[in-house]
C-alpha positions, -999 to 999 in steps of 0.1 A, spaced: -62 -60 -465 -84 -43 -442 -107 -69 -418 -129 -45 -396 -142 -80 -375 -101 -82 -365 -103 -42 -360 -131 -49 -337 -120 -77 -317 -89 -58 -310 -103 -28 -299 -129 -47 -278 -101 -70 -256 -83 -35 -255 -109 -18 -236 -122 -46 -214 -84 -48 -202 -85 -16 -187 -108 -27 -159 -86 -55 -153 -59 -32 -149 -70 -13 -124 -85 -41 -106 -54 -52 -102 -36 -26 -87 -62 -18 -68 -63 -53 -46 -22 -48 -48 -26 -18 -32 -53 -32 -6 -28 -57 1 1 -34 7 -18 -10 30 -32 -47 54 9 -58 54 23 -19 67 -6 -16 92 6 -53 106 43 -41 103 30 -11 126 13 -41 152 42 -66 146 71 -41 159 42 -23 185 46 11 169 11 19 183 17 47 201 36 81 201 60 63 230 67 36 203 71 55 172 97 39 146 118 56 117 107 39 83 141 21 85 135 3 121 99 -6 102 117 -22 74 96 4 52 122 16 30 114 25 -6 133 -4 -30 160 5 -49 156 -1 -84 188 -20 -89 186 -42 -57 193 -76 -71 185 -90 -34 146 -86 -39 118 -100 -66 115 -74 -95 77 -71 -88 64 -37 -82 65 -22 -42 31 -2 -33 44 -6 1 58 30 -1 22 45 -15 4 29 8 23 43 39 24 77 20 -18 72 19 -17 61 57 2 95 66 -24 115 43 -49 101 59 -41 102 93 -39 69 104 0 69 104 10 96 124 46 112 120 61 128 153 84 161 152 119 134 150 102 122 120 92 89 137 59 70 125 29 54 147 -1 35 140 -31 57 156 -56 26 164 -84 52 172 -79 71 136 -75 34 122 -111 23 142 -126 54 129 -121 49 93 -116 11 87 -139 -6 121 -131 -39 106 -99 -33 113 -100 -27 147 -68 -36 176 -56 -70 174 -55 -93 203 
């Protein structure tokens, strides 16, 4: 039998989850782009002399069968890929990455150079 309160309850949580949702991954990805910028400061890959490949950073994209790591998701990868497209990661011709702290100031002041 047909209940059109149920219909509308359903269709009302279903909509105000969407929100949610995206809230969520949205402070995930917050998160992910604050822990590669301090990956960048912890191995002092602040400057074109210090560049890194992705694999001295310990940035490598997750395989999807490594049994060593949590099965959560990894926005570590898209976060670096939005660091690059927005210039704050720099890549160098040996295809070596660097955090530009001016480029970083520019954009995100509160996140200025660490002491």
């Amino acid at each position: 039998m047909y209940d059109p309160f149920l219909t509308a309850m359903v269709l009302t949580v279903t909509i105000a989850m969407f929100p949610a949702i995206f809230m969520l991954y949205f402070m995930l990805f917050r998160k992910a782009m604050f822990t590669v910028i301090q990956v960048f400061r912890k191995h002092n890959a602040v400057g074109e002399q210090n560049a890194k490949t992705i694999k001295e950073l310990g940035l490598m994209p997750r395989h999807f069968f490594d049994p060593f790591k949590p099965a959560l998701r990894d926005y570590k990868p898209q976060a670096l890929q939005s660091l690059i497209i927005h210039d704050i990661v720099q890549v160098t011709v040996d295809q070596k990455l660097y955090l530009s702290e001016e480029n970083l100031l520019a954009i995100l002041p509160t996140l200025g150079p660490r002491n």
